[in-house]
C-alpha positions in Angstrom: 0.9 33.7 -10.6 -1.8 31.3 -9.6 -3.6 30.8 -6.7 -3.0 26.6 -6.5 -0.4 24.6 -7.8 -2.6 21.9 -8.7 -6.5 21.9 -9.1 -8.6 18.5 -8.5 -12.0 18.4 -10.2 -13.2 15.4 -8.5 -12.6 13.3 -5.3 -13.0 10.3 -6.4 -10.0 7.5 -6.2 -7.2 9.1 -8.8 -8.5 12.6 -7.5 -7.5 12.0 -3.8 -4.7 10.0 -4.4 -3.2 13.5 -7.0 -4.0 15.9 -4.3 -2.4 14.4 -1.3 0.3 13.0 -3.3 0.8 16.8 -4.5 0.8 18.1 -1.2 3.1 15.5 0.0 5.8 17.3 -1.6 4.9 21.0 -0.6 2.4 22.0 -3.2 -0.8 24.2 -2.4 -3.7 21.8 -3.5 -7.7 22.3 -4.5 -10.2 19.8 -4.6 -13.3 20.5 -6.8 -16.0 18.2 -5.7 -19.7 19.1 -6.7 -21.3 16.1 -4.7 -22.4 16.8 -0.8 -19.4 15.1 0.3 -15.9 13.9 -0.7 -15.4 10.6 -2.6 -16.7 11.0 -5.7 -18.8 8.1 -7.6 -16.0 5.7 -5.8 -17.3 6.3 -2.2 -21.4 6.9 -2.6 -22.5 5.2 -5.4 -20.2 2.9 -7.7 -16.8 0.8 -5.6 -17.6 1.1 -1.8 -21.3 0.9 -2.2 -21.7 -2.3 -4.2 -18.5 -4.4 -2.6 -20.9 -3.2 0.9 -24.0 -4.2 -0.2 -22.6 -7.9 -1.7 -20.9 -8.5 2.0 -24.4 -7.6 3.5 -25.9 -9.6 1.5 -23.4 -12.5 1.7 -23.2 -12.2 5.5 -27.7 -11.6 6.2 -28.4 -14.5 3.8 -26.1 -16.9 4.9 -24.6 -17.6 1.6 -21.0 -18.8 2.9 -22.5 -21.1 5.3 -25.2 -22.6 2.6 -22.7 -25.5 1.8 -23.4 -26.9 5.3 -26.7 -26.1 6.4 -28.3 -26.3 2.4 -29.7 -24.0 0.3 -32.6 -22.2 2.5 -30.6 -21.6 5.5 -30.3 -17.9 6.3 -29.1 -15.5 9.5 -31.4 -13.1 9.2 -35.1 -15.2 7.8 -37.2 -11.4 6.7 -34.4 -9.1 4.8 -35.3 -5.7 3.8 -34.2 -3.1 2.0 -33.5 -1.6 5.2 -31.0 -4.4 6.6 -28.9 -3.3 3.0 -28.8 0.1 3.9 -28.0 0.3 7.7 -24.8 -0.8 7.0 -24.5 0.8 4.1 -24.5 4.2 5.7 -22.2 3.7 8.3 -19.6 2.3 5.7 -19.8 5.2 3.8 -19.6 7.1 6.7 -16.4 5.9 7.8 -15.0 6.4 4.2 -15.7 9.7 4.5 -14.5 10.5 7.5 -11.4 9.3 6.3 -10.6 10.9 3.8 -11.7 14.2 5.3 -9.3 13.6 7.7 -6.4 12.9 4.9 -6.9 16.0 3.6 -7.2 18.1 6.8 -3.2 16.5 7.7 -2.2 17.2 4.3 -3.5 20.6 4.0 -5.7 19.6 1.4 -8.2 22.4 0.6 -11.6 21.5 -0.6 -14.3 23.2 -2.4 -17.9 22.4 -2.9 -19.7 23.1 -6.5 -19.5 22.7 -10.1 -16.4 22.9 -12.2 -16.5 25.0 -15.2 -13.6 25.9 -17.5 -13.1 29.9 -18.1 -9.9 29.4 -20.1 -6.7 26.7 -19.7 -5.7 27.9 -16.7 -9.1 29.2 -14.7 -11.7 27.2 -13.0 -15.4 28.7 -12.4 -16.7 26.9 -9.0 -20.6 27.5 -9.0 -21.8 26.4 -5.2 -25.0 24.8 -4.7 -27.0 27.9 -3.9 -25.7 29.6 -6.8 -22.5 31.7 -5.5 -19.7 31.5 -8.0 -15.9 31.6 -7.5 -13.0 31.8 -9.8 -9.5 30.1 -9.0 -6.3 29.5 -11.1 -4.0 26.6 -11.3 -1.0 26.2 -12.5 -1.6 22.5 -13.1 -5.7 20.7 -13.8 -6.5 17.4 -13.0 -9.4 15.9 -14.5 -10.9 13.3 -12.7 -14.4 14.0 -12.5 -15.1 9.8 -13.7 -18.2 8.9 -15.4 -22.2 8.8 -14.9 -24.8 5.9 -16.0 -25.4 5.9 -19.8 -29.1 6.5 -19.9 -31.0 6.2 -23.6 -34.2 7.7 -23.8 -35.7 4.2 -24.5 -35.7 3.2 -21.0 -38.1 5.0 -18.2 -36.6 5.8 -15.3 -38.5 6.3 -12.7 -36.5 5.5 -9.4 -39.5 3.1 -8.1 -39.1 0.2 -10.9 -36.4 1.1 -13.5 -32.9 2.2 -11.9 -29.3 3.0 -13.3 -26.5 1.3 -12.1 -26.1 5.0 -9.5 -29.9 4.6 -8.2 -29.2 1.0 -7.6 -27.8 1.9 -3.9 -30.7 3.7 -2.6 -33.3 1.1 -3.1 -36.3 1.2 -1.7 -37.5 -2.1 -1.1 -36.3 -5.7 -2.0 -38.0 -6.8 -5.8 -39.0 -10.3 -6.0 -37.5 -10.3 -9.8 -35.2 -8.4 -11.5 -33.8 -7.6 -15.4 -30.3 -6.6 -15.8 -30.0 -5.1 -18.7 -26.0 -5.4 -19.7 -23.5 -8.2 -18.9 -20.7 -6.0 -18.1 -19.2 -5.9 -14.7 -21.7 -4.4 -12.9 -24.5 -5.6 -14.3 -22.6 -9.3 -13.4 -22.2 -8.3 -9.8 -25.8 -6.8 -9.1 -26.9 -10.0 -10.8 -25.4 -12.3 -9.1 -25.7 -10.3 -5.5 -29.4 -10.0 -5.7 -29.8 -13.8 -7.2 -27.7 -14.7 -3.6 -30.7 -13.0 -2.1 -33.3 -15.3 -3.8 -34.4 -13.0 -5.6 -35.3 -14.5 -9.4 -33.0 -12.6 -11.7 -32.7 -12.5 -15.3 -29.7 -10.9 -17.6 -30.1 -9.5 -20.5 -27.2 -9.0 -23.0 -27.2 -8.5 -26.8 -23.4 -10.3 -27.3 -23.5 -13.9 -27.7 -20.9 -13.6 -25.0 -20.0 -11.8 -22.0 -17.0 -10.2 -19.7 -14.4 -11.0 -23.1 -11.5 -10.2 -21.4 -11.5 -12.8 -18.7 -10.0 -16.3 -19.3 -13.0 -18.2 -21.1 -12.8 -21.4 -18.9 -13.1 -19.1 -15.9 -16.4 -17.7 -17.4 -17.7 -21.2 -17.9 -17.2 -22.1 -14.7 -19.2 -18.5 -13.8 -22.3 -19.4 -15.8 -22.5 -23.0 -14.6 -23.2 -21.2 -11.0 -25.8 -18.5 -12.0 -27.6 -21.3 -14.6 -27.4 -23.4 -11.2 -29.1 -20.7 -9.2 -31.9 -20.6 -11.7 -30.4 -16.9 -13.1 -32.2 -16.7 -16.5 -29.1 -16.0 -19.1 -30.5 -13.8 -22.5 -27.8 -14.2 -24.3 -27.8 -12.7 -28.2 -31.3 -11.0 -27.5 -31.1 -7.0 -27.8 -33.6 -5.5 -26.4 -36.6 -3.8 -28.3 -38.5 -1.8 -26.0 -39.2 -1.2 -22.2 -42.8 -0.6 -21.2 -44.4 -0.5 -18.2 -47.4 -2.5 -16.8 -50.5 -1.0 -15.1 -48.9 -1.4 -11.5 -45.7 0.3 -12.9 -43.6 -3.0 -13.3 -41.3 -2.9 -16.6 -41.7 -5.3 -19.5 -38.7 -6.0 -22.0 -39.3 -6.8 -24.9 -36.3 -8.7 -26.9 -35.4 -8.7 -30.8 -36.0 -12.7 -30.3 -39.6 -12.6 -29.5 -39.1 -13.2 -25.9 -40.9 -11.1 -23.2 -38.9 -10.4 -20.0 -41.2 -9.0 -17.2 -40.0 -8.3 -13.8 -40.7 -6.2 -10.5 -37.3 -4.3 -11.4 -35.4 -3.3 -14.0 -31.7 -2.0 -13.8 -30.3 -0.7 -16.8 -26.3 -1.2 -16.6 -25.4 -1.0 -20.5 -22.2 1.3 -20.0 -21.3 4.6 -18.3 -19.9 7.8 -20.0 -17.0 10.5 -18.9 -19.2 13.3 -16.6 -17.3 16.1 -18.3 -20.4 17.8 -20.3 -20.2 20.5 -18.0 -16.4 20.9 -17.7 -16.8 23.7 -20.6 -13.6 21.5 -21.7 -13.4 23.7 -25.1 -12.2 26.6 -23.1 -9.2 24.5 -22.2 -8.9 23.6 -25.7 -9.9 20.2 -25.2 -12.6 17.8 -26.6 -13.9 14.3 -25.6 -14.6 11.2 -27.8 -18.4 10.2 -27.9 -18.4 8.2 -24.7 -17.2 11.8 -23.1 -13.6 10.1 -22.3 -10.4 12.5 -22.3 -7.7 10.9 -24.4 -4.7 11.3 -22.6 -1.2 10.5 -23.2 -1.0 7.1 -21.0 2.6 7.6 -19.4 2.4 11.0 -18.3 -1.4 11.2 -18.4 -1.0 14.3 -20.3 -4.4 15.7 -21.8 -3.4 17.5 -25.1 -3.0 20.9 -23.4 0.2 20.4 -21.4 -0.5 21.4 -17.7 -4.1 20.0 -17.3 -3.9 16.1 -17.0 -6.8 13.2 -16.7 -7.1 10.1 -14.6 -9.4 7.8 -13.6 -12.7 6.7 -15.8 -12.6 9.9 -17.4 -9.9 8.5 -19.9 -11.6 4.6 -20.4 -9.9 1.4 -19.8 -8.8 0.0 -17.4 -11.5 1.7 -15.0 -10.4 -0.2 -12.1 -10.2 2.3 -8.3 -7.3 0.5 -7.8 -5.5 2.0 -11.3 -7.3 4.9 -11.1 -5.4 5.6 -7.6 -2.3 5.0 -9.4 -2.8 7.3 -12.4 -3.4 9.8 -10.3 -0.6 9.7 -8.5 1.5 9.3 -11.4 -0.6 12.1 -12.8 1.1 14.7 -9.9 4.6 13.3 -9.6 4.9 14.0 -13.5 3.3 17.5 -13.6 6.3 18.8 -10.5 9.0 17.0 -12.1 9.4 14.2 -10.2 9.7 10.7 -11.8 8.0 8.0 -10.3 8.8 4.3 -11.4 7.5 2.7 -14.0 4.2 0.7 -13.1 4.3 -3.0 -13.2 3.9 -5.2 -15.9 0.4 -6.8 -14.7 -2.1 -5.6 -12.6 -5.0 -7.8 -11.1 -8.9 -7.5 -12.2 -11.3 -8.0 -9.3 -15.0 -8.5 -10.6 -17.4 -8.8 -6.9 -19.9 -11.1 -8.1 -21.2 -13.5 -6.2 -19.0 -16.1 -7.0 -16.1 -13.3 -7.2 -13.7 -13.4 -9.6 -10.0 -12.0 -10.2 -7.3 -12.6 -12.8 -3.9 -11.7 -13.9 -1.5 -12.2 -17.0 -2.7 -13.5 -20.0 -5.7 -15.6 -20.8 -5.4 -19.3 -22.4 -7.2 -17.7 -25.2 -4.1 -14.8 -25.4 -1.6 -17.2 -24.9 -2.9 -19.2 -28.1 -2.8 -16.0 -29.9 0.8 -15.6 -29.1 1.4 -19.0 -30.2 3.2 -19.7 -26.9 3.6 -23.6 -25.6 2.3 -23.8 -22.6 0.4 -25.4 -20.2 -2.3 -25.3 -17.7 -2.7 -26.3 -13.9 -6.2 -26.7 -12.1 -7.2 -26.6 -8.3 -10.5 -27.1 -7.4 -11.5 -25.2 -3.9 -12.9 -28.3 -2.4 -9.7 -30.3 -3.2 -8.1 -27.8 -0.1 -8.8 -28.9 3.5 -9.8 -25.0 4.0 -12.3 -25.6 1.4 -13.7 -28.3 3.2 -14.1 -26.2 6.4 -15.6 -24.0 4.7 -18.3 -25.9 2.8 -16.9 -25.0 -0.5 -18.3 -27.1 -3.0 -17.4 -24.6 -5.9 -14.5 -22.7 -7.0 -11.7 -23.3 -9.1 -7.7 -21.9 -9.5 -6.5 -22.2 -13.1 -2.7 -21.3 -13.7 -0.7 -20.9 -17.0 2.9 -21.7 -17.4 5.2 -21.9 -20.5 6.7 -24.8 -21.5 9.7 -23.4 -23.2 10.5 -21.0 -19.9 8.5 -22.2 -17.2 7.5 -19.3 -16.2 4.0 -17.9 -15.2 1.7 -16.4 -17.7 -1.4 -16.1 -15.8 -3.3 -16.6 -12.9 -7.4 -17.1 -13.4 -9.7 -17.7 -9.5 -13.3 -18.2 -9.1 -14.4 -18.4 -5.8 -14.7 -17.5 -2.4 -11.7 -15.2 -1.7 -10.5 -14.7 -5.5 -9.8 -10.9 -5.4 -7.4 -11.9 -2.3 -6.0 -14.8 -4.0 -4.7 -13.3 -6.7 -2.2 -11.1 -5.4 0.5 -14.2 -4.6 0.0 -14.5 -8.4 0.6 -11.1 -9.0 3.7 -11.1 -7.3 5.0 -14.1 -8.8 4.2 -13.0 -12.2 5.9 -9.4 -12.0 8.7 -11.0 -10.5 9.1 -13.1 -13.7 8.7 -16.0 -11.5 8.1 -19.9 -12.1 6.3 -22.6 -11.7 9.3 -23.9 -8.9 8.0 -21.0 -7.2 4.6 -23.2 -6.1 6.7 -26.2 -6.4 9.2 -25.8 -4.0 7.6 -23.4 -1.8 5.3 -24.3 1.4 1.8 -22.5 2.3 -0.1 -22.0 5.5 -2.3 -25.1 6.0 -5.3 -25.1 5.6 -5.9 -22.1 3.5 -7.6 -21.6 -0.1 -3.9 -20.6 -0.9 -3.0 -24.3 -1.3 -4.8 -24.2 -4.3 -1.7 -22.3 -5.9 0.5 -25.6 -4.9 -1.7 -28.1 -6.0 -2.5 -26.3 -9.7 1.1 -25.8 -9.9 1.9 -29.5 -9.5 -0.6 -30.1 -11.8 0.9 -28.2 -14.4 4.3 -29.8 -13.5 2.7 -33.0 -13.9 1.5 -32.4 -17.4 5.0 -30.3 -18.4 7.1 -33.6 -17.1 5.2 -35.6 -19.6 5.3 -33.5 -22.3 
């Protein structure tokens, strides 16, 4: 009856991981990608491209090594724009290649051009140069993932004034930068270009910032950028952008404060890229952010056979869910019943500091009115640390009293978004505090901070 068993409109992260999954178990598969290449937002401008860029920067500047050598030691001394891209390329490359090659062995068909709904079951596929082709599915999968939100307010212009997608081409190195939005990426473009030297300032209208991670964690966060001189706008909306005479913007804030800056990059949120999906000839409709509301087992749209993953649908927008959705995405639309995902799942913010976390928040935990109690390692308390040069960077673990077990895991540091998977385990497991207690760890690694936090916690649960 249909030409493909399942159709994938979009490469990106849940996309590939639905396709090959699909064909893993005999299906006839078509991926719908409209970019040049395969990857989606994922590969060439959002995941890939920024985690590249911080290591470049981390690795040309010198950053790790600053401990030792102080603060204006660097590997490469003149760092261009340039420097940021080489390796930029060739990483993207790779991924690429990659995944081309995942599809090729899965028999993974791919098409290039836009996605249009005809009707539930029928996809229009406009090519580049304007040729049109019409396939059916039996099943849809949405995961097409979002764009830069973009108010008219601010001028773009691709020289001075980027989105958080533009960010990755840049063509030379500012000596100042805005960020407008504290949100993850404006965090990690922040604090990337600040390890550059370059003088950053962030702009965010909250009094607050990055909500959902443990608030001691964040403390610890803003102590480092306020120590790198990163100007913090805190409260302050912003009025209006202008531009100077050479092109340079100018902010203007609701509290009478003037931001100016060689470049701007606006990072105030992102919306679902499904305009163009035609979704109401599938029957379907999108909130105002453009996210498909999906049923979150299954990932169901409201029309049974076409299903959503990814950003497209809202939180958690993480690649690493997103993969995961996707998969469960396919396994549910050909019957087959995959197991049911874990409990927790770890954040990983790459800012420079990174951070990660798992399980509840002290902040959650006092909302649940749950005794408990907290353990603290400090990086440079670890003999790693000191080979290293650490002389930030903090573990903070939660336990309850009543059961011992762990309620949540919360790193800052060099290495957090590896860290925090020993947590992870320990936490889906249902697992203790005798866990770090009893339990012996390479030495000398940063994961001897999850022994000493957890005999501090012990030490504090013993007198209690």
């Amino acid at each position: 009856m249909y030409d493909f068993d399942m159709i994938v409109i979009g490469s990106g992260p849940s996309g590939r991981r639905a396709a090959v999954q699909s064909a893993k178990i005999g299906k006839s598969v078509l991926v719908v990608e409209k970019g040049r290449r395969v990857g989606g937002v994922s590969v060439h401008t959002g995941t890939i491209p920024s985690k590249t860029l911080r290591e470049t920067v981390l690795n040309l500047s010198g950053w790790r090594e600053r401990g030792f050598y102080g603060r204006s030691y660097r590997v490469k001394q003149d760092i261009g724009a340039g420097d940021l891209m080489a390796r930029l390329h060739k990483t993207l490359d790779h991924e690429v290649e990659v995944l081309e090659h995942q599809f090729a062995r899965n028999a993974v068909k791919t098409a290039r051009g836009e996605a249009r709904f005809v009707d539930p079951h029928t996809i229009e596929i406009t090519a580049e140069g304007g040729e049109v082709d019409t396939v059916t599915g039996a099943h849809v999968l949405i995961a097409v993932g979002t764009r830069p939100f973009r108010p008219d307010y601010v001028p773009f212009n691709g020289m001075s004034v980027f989105d958080s997608d533009e960010i990755v081409d840049l063509p030379r190195l500012p000596r100042s930068l805005a960020v407008i939005g504290a949100g993850v990426i404006g965090v990690e473009y922040a604090s990337i270009f600040s390890a550059l030297d370059v003088s950053v300032t962030l702009i965010e209208p909250r009094a607050t910032f990055l909500d959902f991670i443990d608030k001691e964690l964040i403390e610890e966060f803003t102590h480092e950028l306020r120590d790198r001189n990163v100007g913090l706008r805190l409260g302050a909306a912003v009025s209006s952008i202008t531009l100077d005479a050479r092109e340079r913007p100018v902010c203007k804030l609701a509290d009478g404060r003037t931001v100016q800056s060689d470049m701007l990059l606006f990072a105030a949120g992102r919306v679902g890229a499904t305009d163009r999906l035609n979704l109401e000839a599938a029957g379907l409709s999108v909130d105002h952010r453009g996210r498909i509301t999906v049923e979150p087992k299954t990932l169901q749209t409201a029309v049974p056979h076409i299903y959503a993953a990814g950003d497209v649908i809202g939180f958690p927008s993480l690649a690493s869910t997103s993969m995961e959705q996707g998969r469960v995405a396919a396994c549910h639309a050909f019957g087959l019943e995959p197991p049911p995902p874990p409990e927790f799942f770890p954040y990983g913010i790459y800012s420079v500091p990174e951070m990660s976390t798992v399980g509840m928040s002290e902040e959650e935990v006092r909302k649940r009115e749950i005794p408990y109690e907290c353990g603290i390692a400090r990086f440079r308390e670890t003999s790693r640390g000191h080979i290293m040069g650490l002389n930030s960077g903090m573990m903070k673990m939660i336990f309850s009293v009543k059961t011992r077990r762990l309620l949540g895991v919360h790193i800052v540091g060099e290495g957090a978004t590896e860290l925090i998977h020993i947590g992870q385990a320990v936490l889906n497991l249902k697992g203790t505090i005798d866990y770090f207690i009893e339990n012996t760890f390479n030495y000398p690694t940063l994961a001897e901070a999850y022994k000493i936090a957890g005999l501090d916690a012990w030490n504090r649960m013993t007198r209690v």
